[in-house]
N, CA, C and O atoms as CSV, one atom per row, in Angstrom:
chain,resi,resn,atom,element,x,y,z
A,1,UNK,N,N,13.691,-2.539,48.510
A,1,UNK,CA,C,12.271,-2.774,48.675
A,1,UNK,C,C,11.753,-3.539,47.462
A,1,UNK,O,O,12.352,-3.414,46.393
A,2,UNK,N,N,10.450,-4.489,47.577
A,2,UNK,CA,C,10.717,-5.046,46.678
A,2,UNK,C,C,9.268,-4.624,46.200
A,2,UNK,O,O,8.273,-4.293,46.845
A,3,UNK,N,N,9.492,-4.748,44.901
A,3,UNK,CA,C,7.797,-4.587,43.761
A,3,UNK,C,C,7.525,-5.024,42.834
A,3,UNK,O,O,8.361,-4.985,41.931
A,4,UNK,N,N,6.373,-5.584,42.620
A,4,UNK,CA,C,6.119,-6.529,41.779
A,4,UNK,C,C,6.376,-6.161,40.475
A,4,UNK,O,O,5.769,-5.249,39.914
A,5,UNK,N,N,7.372,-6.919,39.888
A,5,UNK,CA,C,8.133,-6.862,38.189
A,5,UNK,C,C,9.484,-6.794,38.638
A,5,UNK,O,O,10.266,-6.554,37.718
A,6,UNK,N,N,10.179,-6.975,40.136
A,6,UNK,CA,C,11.614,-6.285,40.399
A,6,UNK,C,C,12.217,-7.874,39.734
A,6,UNK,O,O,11.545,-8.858,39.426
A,7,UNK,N,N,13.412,-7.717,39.674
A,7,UNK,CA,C,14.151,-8.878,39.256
A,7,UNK,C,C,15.404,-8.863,39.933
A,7,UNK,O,O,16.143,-7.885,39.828
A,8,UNK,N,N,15.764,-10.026,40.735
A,8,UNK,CA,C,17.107,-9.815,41.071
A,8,UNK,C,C,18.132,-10.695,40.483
A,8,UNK,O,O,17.757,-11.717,39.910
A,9,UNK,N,N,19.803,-10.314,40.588
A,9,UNK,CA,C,20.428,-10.789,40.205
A,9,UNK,C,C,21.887,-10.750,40.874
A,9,UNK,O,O,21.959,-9.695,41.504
A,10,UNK,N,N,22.737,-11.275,40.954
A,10,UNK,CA,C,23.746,-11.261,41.545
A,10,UNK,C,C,25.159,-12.168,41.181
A,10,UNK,O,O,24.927,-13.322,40.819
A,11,UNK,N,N,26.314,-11.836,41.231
A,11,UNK,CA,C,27.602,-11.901,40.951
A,11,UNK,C,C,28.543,-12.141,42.213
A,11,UNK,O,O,29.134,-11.220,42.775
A,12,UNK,N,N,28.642,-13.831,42.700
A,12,UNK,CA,C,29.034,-13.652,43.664
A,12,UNK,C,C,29.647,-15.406,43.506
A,12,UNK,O,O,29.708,-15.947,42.401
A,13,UNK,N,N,30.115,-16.211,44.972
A,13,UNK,CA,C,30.421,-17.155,44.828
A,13,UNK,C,C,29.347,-18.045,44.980
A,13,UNK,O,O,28.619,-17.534,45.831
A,14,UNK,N,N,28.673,-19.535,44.450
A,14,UNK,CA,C,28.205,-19.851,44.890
A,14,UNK,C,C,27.259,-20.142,46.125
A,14,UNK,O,O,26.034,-20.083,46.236
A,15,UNK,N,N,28.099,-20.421,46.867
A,15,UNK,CA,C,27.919,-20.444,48.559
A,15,UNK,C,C,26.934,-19.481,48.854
A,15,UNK,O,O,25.839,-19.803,49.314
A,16,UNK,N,N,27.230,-18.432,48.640
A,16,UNK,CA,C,26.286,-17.328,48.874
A,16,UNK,C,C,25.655,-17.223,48.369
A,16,UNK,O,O,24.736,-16.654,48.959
A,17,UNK,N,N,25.327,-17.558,46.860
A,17,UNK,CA,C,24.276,-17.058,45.518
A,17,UNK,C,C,23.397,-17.620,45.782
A,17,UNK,O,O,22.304,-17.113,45.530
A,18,UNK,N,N,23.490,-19.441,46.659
A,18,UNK,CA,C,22.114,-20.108,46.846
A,18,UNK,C,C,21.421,-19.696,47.767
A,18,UNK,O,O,20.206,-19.853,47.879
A,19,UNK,N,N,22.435,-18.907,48.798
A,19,UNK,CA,C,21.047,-18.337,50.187
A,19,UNK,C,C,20.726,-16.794,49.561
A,19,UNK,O,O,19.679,-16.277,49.951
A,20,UNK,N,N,21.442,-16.146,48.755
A,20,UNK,CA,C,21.155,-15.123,48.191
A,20,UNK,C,C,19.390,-15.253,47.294
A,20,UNK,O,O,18.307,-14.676,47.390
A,21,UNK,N,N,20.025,-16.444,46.399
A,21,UNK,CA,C,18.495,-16.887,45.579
A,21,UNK,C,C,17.267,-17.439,46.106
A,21,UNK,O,O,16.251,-17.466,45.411
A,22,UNK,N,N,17.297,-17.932,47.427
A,22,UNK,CA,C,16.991,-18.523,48.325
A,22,UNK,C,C,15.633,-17.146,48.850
A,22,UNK,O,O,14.415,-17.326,48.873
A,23,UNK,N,N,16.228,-16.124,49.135
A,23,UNK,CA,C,16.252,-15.091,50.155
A,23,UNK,C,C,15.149,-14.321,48.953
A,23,UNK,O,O,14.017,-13.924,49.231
A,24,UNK,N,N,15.883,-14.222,47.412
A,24,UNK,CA,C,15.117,-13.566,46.404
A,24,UNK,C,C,13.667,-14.172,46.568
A,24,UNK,O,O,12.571,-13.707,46.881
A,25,UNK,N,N,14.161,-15.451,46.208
A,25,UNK,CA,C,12.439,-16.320,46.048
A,25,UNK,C,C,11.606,-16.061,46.988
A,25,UNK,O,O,10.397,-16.013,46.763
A,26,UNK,N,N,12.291,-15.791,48.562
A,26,UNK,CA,C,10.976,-16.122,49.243
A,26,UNK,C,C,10.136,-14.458,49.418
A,26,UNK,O,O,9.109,-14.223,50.055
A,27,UNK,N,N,11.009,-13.465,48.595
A,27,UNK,CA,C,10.595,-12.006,48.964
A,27,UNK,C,C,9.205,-11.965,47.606
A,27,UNK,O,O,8.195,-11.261,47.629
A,28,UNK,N,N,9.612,-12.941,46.562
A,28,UNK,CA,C,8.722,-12.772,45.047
A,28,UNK,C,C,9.334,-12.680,44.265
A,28,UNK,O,O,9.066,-13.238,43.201
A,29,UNK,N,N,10.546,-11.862,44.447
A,29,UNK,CA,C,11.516,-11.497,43.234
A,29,UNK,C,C,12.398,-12.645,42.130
A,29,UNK,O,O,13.244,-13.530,42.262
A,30,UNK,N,N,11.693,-12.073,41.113
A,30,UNK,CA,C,12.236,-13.177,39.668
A,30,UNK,C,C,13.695,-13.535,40.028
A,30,UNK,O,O,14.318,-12.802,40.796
A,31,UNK,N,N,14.256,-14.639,39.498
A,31,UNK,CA,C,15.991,-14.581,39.574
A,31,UNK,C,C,16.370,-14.916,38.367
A,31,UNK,O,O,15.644,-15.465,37.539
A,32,UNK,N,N,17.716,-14.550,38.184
A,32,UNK,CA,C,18.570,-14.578,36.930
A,32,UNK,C,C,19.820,-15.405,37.251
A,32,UNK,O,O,20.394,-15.025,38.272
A,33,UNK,N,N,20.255,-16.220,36.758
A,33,UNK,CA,C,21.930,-16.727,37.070
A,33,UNK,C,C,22.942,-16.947,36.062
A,33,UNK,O,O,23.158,-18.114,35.736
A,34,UNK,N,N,23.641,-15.952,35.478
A,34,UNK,CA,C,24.205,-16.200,34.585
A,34,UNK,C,C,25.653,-17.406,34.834
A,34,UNK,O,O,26.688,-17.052,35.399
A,35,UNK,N,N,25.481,-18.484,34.416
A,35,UNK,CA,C,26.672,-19.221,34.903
A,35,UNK,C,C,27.409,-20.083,33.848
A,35,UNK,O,O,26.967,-20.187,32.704
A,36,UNK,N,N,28.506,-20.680,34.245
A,36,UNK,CA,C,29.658,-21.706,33.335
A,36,UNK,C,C,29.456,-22.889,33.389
A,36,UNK,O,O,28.638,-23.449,34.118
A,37,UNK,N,N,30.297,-23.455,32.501
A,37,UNK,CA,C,30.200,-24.435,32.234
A,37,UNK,C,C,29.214,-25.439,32.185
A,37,UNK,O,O,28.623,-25.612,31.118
A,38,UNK,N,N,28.812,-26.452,33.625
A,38,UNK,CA,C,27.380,-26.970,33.426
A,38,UNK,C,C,26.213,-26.424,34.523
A,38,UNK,O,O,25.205,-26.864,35.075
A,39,UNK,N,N,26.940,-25.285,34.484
A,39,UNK,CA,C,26.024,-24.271,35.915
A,39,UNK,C,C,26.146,-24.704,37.286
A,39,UNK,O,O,25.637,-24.058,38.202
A,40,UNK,N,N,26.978,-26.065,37.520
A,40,UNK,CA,C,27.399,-26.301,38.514
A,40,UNK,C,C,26.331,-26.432,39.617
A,40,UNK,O,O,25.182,-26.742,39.304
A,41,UNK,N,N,26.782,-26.137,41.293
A,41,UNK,CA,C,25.549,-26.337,42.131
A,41,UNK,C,C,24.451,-25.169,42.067
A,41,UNK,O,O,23.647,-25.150,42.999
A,42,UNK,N,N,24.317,-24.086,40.957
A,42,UNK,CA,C,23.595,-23.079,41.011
A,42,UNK,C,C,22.636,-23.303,40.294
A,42,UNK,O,O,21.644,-22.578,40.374
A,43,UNK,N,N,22.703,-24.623,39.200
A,43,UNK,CA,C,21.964,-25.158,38.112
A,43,UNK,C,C,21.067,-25.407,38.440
A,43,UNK,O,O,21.022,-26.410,39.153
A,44,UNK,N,N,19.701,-24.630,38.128
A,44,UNK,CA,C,18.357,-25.304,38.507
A,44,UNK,C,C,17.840,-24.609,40.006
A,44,UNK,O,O,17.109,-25.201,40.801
A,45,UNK,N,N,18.398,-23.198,40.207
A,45,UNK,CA,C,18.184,-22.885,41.307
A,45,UNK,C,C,17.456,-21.176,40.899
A,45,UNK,O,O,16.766,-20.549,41.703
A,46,UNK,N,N,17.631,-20.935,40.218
A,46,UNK,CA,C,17.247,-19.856,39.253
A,46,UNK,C,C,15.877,-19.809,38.728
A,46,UNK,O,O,15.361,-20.926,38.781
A,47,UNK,N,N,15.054,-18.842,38.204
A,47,UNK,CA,C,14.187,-18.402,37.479
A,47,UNK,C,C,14.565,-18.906,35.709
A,47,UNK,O,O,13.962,-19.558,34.856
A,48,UNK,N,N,15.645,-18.321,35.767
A,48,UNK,CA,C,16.101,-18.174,34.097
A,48,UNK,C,C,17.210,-18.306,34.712
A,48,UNK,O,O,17.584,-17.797,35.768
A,49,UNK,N,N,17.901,-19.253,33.767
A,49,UNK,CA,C,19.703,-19.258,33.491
A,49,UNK,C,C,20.180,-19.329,32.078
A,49,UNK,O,O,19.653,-19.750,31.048
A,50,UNK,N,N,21.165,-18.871,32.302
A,50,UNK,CA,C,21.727,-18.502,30.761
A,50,UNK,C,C,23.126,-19.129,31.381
A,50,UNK,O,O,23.747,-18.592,32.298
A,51,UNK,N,N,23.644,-20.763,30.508
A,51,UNK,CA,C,24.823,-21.437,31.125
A,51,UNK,C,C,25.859,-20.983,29.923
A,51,UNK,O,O,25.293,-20.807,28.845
A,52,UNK,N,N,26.966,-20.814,29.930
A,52,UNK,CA,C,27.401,-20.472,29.141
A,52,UNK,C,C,28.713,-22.000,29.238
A,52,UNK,O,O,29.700,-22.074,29.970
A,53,UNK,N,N,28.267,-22.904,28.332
A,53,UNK,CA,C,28.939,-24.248,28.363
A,53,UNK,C,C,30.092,-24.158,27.527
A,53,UNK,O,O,30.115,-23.946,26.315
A,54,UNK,N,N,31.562,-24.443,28.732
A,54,UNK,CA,C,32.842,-24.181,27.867
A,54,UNK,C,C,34.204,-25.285,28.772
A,54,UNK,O,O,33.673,-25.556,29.849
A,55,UNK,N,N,35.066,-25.693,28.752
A,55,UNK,CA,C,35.579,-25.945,29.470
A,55,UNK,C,C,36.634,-25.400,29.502
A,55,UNK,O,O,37.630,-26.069,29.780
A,56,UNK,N,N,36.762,-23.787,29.181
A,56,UNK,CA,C,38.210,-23.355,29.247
A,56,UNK,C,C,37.703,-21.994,30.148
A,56,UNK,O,O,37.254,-20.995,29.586
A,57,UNK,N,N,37.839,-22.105,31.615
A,57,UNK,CA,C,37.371,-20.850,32.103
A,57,UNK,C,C,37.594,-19.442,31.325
A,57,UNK,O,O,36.649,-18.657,31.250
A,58,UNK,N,N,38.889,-19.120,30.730
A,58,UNK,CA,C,38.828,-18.086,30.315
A,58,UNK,C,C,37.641,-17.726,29.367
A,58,UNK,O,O,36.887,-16.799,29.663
A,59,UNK,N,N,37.472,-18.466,28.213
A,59,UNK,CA,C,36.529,-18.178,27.171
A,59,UNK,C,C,35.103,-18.288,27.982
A,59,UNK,O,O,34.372,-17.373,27.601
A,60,UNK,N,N,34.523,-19.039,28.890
A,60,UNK,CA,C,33.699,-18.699,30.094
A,60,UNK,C,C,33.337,-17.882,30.146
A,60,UNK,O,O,32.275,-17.696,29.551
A,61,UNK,N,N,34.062,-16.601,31.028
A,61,UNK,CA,C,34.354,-15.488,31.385
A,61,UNK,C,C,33.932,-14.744,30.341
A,61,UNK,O,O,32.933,-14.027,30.289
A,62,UNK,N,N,34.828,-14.972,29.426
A,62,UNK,CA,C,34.256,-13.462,28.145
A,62,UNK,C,C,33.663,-13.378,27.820
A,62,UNK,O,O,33.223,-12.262,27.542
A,63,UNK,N,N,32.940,-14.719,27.471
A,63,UNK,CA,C,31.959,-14.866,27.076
A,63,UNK,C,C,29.891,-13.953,27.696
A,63,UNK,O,O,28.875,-13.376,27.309
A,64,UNK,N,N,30.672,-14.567,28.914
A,64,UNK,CA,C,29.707,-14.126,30.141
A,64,UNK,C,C,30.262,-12.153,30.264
A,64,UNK,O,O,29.583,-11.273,30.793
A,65,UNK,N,N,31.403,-11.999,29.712
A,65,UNK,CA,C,31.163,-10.594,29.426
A,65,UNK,C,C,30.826,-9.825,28.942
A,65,UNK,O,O,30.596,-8.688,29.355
A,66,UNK,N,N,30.672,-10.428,27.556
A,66,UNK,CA,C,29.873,-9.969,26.819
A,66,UNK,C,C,28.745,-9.861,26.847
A,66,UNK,O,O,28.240,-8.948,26.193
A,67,UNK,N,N,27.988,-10.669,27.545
A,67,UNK,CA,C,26.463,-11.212,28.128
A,67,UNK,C,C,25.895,-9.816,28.647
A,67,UNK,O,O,25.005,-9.058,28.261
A,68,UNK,N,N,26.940,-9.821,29.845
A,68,UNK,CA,C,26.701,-8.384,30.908
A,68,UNK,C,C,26.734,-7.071,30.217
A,68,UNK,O,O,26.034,-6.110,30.538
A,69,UNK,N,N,27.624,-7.095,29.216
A,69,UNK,CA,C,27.410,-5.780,29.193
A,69,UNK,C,C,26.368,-5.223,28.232
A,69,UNK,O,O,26.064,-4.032,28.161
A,70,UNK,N,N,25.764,-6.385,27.370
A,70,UNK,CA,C,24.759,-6.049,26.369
A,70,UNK,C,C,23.800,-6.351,27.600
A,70,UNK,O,O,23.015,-7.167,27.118
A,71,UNK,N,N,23.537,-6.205,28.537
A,71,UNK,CA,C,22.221,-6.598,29.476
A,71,UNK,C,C,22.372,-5.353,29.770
A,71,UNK,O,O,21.514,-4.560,29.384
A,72,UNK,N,N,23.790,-4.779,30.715
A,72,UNK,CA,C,23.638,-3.525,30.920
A,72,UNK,C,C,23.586,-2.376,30.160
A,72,UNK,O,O,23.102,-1.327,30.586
A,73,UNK,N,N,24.029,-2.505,29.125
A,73,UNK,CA,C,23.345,-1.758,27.978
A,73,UNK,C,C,21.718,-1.513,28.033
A,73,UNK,O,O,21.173,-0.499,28.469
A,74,UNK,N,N,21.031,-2.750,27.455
A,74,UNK,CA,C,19.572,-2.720,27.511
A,74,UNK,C,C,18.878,-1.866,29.093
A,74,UNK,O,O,17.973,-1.033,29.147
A,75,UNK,N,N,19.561,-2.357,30.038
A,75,UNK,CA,C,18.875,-1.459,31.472
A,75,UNK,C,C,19.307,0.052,31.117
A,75,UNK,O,O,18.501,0.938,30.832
A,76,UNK,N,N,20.456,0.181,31.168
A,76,UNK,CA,C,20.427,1.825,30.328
A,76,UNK,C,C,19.204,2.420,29.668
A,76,UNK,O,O,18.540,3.415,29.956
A,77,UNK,N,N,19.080,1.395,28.558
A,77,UNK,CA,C,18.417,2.644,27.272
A,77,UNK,C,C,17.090,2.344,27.818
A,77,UNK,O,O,16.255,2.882,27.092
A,78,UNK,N,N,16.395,1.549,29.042
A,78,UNK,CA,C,15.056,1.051,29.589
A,78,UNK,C,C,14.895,2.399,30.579
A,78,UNK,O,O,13.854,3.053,30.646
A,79,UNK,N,N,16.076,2.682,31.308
A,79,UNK,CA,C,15.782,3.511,31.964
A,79,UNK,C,C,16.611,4.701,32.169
A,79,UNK,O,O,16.289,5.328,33.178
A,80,UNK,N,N,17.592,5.192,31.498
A,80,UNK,CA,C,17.785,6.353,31.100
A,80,UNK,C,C,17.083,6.623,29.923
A,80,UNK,O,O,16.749,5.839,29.035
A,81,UNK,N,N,16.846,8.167,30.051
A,81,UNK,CA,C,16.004,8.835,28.875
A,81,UNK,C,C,16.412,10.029,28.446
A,81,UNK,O,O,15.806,10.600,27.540
């Protein structure tokens, strides 16, 4: 359900992320896209992107793991108490 301040986000392949983001926008909901290299066809389809510019997928990846888990960290300590 959606309410105003919700934010969505999602981890998926392209293909899907644009009707996914697509689907966010038209409900209200903010979007997030964390992506590689030059953000590819997801670039510019987002609210906020955070590109993480590399050309060696692996370092990509970790990079962008590290991302996630200090985000999911922060949703933790926001909403556990």
């Amino acid at each position: 359900m959606r309410r105003v301040g919700n934010l969505f986000d999602a981890i998926a392949e392209p293909a899907n992320l644009r009707l996914a983001l697509a689907a966010a926008r038209k409900r209200g909901l903010k979007t997030v896209a964390l992506l590689g290299g030059t953000g590819g066809a997801l670039a510019g389809k987002a609210d906020h992107e955070i590109i993480i510019r590399g050309a060696a997928a692996a370092r990509v990846q970790e990079a962008q793991q590290v991302i996630l888990h200090l985000w999911l960290e922060m949703v933790e300590r926001a909403f556990v108490r």
